[in-house]
C-alpha positions as CSV (number, residue, x, y, z in Angstrom):
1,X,2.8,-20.9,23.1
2,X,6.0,-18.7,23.2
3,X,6.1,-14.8,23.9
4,X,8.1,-13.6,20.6
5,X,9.0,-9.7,20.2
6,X,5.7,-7.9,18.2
7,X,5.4,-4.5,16.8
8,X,2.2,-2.2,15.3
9,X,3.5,0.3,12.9
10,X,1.7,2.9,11.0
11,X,3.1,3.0,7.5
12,X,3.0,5.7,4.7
13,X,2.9,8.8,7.6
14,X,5.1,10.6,9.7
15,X,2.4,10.5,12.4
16,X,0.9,7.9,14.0
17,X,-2.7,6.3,13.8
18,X,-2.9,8.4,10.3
19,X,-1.2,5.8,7.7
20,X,-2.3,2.2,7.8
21,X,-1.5,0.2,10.6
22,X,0.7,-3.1,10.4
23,X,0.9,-6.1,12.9
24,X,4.9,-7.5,12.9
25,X,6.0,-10.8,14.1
26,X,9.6,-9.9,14.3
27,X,10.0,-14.1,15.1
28,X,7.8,-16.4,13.2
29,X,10.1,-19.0,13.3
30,X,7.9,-22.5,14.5
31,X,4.5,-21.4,13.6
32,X,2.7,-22.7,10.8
33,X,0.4,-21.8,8.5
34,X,-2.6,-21.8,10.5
35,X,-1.1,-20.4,13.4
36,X,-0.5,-17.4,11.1
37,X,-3.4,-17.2,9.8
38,X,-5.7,-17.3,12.7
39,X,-3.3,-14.3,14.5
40,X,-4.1,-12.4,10.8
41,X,-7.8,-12.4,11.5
42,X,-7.7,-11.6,14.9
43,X,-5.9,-8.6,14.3
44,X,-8.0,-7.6,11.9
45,X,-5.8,-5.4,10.2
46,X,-5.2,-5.8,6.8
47,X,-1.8,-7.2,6.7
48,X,0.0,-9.1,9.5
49,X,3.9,-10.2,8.7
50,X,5.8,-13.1,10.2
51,X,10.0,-12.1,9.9
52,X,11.5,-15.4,9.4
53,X,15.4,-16.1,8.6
54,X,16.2,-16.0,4.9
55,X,16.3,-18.9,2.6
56,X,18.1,-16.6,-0.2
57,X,22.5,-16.2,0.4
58,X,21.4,-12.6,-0.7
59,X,18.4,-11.8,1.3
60,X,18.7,-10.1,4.8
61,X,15.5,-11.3,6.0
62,X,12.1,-13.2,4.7
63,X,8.9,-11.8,5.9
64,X,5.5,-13.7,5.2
65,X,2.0,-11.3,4.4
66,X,-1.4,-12.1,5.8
67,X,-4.7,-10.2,5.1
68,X,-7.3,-11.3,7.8
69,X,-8.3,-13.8,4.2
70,X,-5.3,-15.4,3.3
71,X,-1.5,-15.2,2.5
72,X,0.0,-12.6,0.0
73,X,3.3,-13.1,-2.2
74,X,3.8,-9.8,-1.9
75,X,2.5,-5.9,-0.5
76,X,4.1,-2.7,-0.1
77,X,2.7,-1.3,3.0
78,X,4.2,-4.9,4.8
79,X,7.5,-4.7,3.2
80,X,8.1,-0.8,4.2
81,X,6.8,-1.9,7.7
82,X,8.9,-4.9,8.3
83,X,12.0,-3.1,7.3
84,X,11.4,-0.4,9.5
85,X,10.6,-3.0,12.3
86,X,13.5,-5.3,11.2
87,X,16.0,-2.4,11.5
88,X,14.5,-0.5,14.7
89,X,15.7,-3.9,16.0
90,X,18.6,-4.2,15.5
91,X,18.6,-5.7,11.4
92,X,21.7,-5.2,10.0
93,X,21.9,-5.5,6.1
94,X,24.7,-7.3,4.2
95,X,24.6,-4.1,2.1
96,X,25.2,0.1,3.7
97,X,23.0,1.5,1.2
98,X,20.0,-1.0,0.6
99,X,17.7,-3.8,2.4
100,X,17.0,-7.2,0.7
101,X,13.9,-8.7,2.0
102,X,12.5,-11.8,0.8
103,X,9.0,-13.2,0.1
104,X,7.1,-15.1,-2.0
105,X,7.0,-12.5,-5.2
106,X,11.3,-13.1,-5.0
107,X,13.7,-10.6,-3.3
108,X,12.6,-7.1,-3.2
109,X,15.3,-4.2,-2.8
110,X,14.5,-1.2,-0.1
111,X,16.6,2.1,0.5
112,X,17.0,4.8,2.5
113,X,15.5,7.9,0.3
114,X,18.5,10.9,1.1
115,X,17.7,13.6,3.2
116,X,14.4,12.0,4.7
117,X,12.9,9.4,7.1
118,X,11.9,7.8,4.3
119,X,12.2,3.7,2.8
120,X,11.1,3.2,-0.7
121,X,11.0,0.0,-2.1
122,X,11.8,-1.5,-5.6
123,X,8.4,-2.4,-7.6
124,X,8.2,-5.9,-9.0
125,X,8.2,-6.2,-12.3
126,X,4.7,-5.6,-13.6
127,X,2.2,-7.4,-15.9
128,X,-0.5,-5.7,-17.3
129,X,-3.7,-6.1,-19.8
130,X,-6.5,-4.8,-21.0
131,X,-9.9,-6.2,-18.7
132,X,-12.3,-8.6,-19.8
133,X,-15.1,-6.0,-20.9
134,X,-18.1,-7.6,-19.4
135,X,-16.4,-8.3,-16.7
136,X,-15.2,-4.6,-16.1
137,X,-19.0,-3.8,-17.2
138,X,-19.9,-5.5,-14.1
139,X,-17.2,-3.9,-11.7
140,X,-18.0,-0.6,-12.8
141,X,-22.3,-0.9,-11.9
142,X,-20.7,-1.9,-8.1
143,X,-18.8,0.8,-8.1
144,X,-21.6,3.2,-9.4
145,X,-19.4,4.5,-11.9
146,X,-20.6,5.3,-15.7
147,X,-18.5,4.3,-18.1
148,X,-17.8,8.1,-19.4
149,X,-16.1,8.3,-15.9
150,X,-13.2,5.9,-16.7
151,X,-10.5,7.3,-18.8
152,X,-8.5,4.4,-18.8
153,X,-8.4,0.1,-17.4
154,X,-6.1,-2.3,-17.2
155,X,-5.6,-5.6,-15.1
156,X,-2.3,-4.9,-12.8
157,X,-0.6,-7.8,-11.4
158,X,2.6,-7.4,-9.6
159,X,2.5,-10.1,-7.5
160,X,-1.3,-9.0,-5.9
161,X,-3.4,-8.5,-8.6
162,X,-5.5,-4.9,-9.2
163,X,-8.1,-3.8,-11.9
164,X,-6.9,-0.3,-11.8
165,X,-9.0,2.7,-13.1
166,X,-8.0,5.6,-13.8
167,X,-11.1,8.1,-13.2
168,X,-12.2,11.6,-14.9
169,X,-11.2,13.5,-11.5
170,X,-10.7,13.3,-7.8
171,X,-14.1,14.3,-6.9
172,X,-15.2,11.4,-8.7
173,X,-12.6,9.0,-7.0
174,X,-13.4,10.5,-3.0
175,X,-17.4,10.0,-3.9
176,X,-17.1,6.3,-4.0
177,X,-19.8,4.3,-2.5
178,X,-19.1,0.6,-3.8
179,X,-21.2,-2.2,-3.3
180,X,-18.4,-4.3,-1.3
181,X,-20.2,-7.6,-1.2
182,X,-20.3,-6.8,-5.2
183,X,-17.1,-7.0,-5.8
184,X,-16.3,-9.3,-3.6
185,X,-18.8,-11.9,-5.9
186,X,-16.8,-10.6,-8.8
187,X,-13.9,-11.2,-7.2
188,X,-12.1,-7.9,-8.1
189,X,-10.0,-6.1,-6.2
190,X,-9.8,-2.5,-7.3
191,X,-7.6,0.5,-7.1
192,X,-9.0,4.1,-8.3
193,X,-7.0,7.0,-9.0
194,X,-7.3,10.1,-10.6
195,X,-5.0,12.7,-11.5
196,X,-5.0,16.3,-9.9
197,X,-4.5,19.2,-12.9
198,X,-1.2,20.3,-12.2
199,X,-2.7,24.3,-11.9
200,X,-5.3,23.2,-9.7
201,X,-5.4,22.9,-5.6
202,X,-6.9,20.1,-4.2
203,X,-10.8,20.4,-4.3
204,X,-13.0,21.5,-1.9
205,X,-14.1,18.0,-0.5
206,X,-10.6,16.5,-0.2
207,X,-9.6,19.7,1.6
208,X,-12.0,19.4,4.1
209,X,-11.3,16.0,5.1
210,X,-8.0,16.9,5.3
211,X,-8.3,19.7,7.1
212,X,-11.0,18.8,9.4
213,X,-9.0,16.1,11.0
214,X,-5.6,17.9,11.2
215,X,-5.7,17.9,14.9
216,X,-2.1,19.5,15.6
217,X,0.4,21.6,13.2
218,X,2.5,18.7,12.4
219,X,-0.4,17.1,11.0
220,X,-1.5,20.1,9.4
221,X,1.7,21.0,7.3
222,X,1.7,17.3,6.2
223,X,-1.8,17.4,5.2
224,X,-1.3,20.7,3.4
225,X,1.2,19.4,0.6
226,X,-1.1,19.0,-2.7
227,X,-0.6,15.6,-4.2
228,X,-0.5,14.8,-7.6
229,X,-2.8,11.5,-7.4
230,X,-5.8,10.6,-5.8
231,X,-6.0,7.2,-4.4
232,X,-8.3,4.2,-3.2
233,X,-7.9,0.5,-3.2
234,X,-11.3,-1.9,-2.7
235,X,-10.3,-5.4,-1.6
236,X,-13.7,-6.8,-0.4
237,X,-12.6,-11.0,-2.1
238,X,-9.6,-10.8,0.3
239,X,-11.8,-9.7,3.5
240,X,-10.5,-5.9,3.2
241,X,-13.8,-3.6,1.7
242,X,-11.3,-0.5,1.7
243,X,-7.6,-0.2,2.6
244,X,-6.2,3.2,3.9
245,X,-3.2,3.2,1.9
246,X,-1.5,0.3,-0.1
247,X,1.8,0.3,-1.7
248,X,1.7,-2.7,-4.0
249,X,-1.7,-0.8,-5.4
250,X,0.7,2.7,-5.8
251,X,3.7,0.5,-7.2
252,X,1.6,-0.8,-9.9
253,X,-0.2,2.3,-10.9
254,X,3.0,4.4,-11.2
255,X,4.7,1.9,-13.1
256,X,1.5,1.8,-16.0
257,X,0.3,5.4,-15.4
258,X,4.3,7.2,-16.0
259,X,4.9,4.3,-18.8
260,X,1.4,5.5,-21.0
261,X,2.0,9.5,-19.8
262,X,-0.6,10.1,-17.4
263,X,2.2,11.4,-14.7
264,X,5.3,12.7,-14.4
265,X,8.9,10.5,-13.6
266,X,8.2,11.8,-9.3
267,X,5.1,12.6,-7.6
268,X,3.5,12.2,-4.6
269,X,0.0,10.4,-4.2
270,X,-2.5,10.3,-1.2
271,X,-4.6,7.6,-0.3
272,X,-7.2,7.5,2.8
273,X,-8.9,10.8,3.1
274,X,-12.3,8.7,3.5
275,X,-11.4,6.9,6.1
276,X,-9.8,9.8,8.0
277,X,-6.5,8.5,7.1
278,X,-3.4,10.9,5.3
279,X,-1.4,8.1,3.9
280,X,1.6,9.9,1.5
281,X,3.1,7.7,-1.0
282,X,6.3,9.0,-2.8
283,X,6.8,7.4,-6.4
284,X,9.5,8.5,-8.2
285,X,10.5,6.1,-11.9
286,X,14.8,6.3,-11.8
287,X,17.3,6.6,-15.3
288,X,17.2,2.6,-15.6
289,X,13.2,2.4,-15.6
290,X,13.1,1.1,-12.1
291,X,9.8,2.8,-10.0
292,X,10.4,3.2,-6.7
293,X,8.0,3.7,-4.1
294,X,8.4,5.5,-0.4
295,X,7.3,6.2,2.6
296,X,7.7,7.3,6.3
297,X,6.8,4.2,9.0
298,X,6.4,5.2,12.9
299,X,6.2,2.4,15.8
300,X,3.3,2.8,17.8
301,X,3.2,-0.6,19.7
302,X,6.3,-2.2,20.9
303,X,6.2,-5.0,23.2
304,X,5.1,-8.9,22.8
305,X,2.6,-11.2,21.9
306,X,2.1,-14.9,22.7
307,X,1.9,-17.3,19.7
């Protein structure tokens, strides 16, 4: 076993231990599969990367994603995390102005957002579809939602694959109690959102969380931005019942919910007010079509681990 430089970053805040925490192998190189995996469960968190040299002439570095269940071609939180580890040590990109990482979805693009702390990262393309009905029938009883609730479903698969739902407010969306093991069963993994009227503050419930956990000012003005979207991603089939704030989830709901009119070109989403989280997620669709979706990352653990 080798000691090999190792990071825990909080991505999608400006403040640590209120985002969602990443493990980073910033030198996988030797370990196999199974080595990964087994450091992915004992983490426990719900991604763990591996950085690894690229095999692509135009990549800057290749980054493999475990969940504490198995290997993913692709998810945002891990690719704004391993950047921001990857530089912070010293990565240097081919290209000034953007970051090419590589994984198993293909090579993804990230930037610096102007005039913020901020990486966004190019969504992959998207595939999308209207849900098997019974099937959705089924998700819907786990979730203890009635169908009236659901203004709109469709199957989302850019790279991980989501049943998103679009829900008849944010009340409904922060009231969740699913039946994990459920869903799990029906193997879906399912991202809720619902959209916050534009003359409207956020309500009473999602201000209280909010504000009850803002424990100093910096927290407090972040928490105090209204968002446009209300966010929350079940995962239970890949060992993760809720996760505080997932980019691949945001990515693939921007991309369908500008496209069919449901938001604006930019907004701002927040995901993981019910697990005392304030994960902000910046999505903003460009002139080409391209969605692009940002956040802040801080280090929080910097040292090394022994694989």
């Amino acid at each position: 076993m080798t000691p090999r430089p190792f990071k825990q970053v909080d991505v999608f805040t400006a403040t640590p231990y209120w985002g969602n925490p990443l493990a980073v192998v910033l030198d996988g190189s030797g370990l196999d599969d199974d080595a990964m995996q087994r450091f992915a469960r004992w983490t426990n968190l719900s991604e763990t990367c591996f950085l690894l040299p690229p095999s692509h002439a135009l990549a800057d570095y290749r980054v493999r994603i475990f969940t504490p269940g198995g290997e993913l071609p692709f998810a945002g939180h891990p690719t704004l995390g391993s950047c921001h580890s990857w530089l912070q040590a010293g990565g240097q990109p081919h290209a000034p102005d953007v970051i090419v990482q590589e994984c198993q979805v293909g090579l993804v693009k990230i930037r610096r957002e102007p005039g913020t702390e901020r990486l966004a990262f190019a969504a992959p393309p998207l595939t999308r579809a209207v849900p098997d009905a019974a099937w959705l029938a089924e998700v819907l009883v786990a979730l203890g939602l009635q169908p009236a609730q659901v203004r709109a479903a469709q199957r989302l698969d850019n790279g991980p694959v989501w049943l998103g739902l679009l829900l008849d407010s944010p009340e409904t969306v922060l009231q969740l109690a699913p039946d994990h093991p459920a869903l799990a069963r029906l193997k879906a993994k399912v991202g809720v959102a619902a959209v916050y009227p534009p003359e409207e503050s956020p309500p009473l419930i999602a201000r209280a969380n909010r504000e009850a956990r803002a424990f100093d000012a910096g927290v407090k003005e972040c928490l105090d931005a209204a968002p446009d979207l209300e966010v929350r991603a079940f995962a239970a089939p890949i060992g993760v019942n809720e996760d505080p704030v997932t980019g691949s989830l945001n990515a693939s709901l921007a991309q369908w919910l500008i496209a069919d009119g449901h938001l604006p070109e930019r907004y701002q989403a927040s995901q993981g007010v019910c697990l005392g989280r304030a994960g902000q997620v910046y999505l903003a669709r460009d002139a080409s079509g391209q969605v692009w979706v940002g956040g802040q990352s801080v280090t929080c653990i910097d040292g090394q681990v022994t694989l």
